[in-house]
C-alpha positions in Angstrom: 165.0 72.1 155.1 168.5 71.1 154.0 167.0 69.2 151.0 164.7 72.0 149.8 168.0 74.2 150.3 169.5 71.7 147.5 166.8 71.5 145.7 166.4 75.0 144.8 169.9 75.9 145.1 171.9 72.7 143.5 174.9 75.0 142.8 178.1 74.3 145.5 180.1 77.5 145.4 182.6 75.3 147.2 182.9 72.1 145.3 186.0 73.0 143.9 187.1 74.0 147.1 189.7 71.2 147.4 193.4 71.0 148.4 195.0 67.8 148.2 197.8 66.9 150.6 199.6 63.6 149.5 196.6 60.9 149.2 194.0 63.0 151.5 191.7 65.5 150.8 190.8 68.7 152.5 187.4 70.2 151.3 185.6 73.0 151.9 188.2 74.4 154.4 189.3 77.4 152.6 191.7 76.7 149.5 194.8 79.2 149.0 193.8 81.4 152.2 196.6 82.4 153.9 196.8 81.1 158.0 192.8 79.6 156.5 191.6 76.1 157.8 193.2 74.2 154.6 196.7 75.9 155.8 196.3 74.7 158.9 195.0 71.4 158.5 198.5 71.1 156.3 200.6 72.5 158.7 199.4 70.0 160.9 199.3 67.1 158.9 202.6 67.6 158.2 203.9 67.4 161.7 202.0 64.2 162.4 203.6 62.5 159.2 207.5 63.8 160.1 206.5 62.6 163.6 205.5 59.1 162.8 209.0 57.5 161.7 209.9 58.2 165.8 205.9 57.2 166.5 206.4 53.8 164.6 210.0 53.3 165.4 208.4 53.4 169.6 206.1 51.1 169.1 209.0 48.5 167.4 210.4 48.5 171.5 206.4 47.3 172.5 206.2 47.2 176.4 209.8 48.4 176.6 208.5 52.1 175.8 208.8 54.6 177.9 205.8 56.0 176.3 203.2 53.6 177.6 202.8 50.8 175.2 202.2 48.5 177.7 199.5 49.9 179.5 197.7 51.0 176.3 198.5 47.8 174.0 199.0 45.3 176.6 202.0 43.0 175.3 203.9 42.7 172.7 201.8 40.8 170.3 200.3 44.2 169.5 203.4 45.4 168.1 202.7 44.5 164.7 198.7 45.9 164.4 199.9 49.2 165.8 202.3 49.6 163.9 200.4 48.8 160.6 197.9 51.0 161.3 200.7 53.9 162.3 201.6 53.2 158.9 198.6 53.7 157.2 198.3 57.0 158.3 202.3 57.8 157.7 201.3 56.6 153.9 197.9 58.1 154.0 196.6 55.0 152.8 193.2 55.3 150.7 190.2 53.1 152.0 188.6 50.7 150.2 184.5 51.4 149.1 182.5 48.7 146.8 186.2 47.3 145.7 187.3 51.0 144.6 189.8 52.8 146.3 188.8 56.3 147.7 190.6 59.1 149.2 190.4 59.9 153.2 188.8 63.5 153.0 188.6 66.1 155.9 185.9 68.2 155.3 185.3 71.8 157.5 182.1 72.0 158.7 179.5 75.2 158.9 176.5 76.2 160.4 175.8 78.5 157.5 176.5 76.1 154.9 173.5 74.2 153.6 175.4 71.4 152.4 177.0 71.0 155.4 174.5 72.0 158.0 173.1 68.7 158.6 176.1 67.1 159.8 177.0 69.9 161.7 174.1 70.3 163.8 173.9 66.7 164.8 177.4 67.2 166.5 176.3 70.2 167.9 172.8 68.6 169.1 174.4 66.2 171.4 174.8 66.1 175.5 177.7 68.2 176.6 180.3 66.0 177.2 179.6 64.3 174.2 180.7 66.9 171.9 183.4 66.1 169.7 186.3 68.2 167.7 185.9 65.6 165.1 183.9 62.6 164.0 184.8 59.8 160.8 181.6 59.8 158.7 180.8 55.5 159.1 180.5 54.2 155.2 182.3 57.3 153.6 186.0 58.7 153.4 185.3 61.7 155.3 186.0 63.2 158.5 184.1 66.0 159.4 185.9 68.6 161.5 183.4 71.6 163.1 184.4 74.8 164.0 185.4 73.4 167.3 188.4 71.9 165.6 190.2 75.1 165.1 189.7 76.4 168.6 191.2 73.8 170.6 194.8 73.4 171.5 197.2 72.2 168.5 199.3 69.8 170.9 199.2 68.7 174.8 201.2 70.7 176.8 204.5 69.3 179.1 202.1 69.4 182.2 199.6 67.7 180.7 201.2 64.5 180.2 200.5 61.4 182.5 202.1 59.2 185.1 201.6 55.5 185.2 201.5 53.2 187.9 200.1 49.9 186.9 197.1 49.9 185.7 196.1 53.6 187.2 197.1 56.9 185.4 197.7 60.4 186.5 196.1 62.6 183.2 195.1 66.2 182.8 191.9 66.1 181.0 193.8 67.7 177.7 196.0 65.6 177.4 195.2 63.8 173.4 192.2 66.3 172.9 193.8 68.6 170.8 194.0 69.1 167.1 196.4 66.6 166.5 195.1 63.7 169.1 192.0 64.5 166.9 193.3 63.6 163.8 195.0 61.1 165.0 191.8 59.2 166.8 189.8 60.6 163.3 192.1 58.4 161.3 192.8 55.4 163.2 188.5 55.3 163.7 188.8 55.4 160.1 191.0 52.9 159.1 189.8 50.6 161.8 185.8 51.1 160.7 187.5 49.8 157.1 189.2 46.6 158.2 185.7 45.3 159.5 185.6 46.3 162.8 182.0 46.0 164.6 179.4 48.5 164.1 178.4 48.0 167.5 181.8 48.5 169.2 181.7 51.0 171.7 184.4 53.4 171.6 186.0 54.4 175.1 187.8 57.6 176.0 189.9 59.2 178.7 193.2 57.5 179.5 191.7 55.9 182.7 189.5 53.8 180.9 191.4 52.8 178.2 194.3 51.4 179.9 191.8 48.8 181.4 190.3 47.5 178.3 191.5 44.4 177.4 193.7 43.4 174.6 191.7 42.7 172.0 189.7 45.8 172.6 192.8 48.2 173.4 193.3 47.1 169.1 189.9 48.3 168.8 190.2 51.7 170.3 191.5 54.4 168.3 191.5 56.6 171.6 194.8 54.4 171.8 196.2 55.2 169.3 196.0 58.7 169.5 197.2 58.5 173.7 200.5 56.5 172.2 200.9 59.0 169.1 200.4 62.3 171.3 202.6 61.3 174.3 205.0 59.8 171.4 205.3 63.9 170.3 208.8 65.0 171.5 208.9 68.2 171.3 208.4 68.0 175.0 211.2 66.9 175.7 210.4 64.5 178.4 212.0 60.9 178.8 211.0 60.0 182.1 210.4 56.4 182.7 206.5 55.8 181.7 205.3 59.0 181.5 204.0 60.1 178.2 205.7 63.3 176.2 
């Protein structure tokens, strides 16, 4: 149906809906509406990127963080991956497709939108607990965000940060599954899918589980990422010895 849609209907009234922000993209979300998803999606962006000197600066101290470097990244040696891929998104790095380089795009989702409708409704289609706020589009530069997005929390809150104790953590479940945990996991999936990780990796979530991967997969895991970014987010306030925010 989508395809007959196109077919009779090839114009896109929102082609040129388009804002850039630095090197990314944000399409379809709304251009110039005041408090519209492009505005927010800006906002936000912004915070993550004048967070991210602190972010990177953290992971520089490796297992010596307060913020749980050493139970998401294992040692030490990790220091420099993280912190290259932390980068990438501080510089909103392109990605690379058939040796030209292209420009990360987040693109809003809509049930009503026939060029996006597809995509949407196989988010939408799956179990439960599988549905996501956000998902990187494997072989393109976008990352589709559904309404869902816009309706979860912006940041974790002080209470929702966790506790660890070896290799076991105390975690409310909202902790990282916000807007900016989302972008944050969004980007690193990203990045990652472009510097040849494995199709078939499995990607692990909840802070539980990904504190017992091992090293070379903790690298792997953008849920990581995101866990060390989030609980990096000081607004919070909190500088207790290994817990998070």
């Amino acid at each position: 149906m989508i395809s007959l849609c196109r077919a009779q209907n090839p114009y896109d009234p929102k082609a040129k809906d388009v804002t850039n922000h630095g090197n990314y993209l944000i399409k379809r979300c709304g251009k110039g509406i005041r408090g519209g998803k492009a505005e927010q999606l800006v906002s936000l962006l912004r915070d993550i990127a004048a967070d991210l000197p602190s972010i990177i600066a953290e992971a520089s101290t490796g297992v010596q963080s307060a913020h749980g470097f050493k139970y998401l990244f294992t040692s030490d040696d990790a220091i420099p991956t993280v912190k290259g891929y932390l980068a990438n998104i501080s510089r909103s790095a392109p990605v690379t497709i058939n040796g030209q380089p292209k420009q990360i795009a987040f693109v809003c989702l809509e049930r009503v939108d026939p060029f996006t409708a597809a995509v949407y409704h196989d988010m939408t289609r799956r179990p439960l607990h599988n549905i996501t706020a956000g998902t990187s589009e494997f072989g393109t530069p976008n990352i589709n965000l559904p309404p869902l997005f816009f309706r979860i929390r912006r940041t974790s809150r002080p209470l929702s940060c966790p506790r660890f104790d070896r290799k076991h953590a105390t975690i409310h479940q909202e902790f990282g599954a916000t807007q900016y945990g989302t972008l944050i996991h969004e980007l690193l999936d990203k990045y990652l899918d472009f510097n040849g990780r494995d199709t078939r990796f499995k990607e692990v979530y909840g802070i539980r589980n990904v504190i017992k991967l091992s090293a070379d997969r903790q690298l792997l895991n953008a849920e990581n990422y995101n866990l060390f970014a989030s609980g990096e987010f000081k607004d919070h306030g909190f500088e207790l010895d290994m817990v998070i925010c």
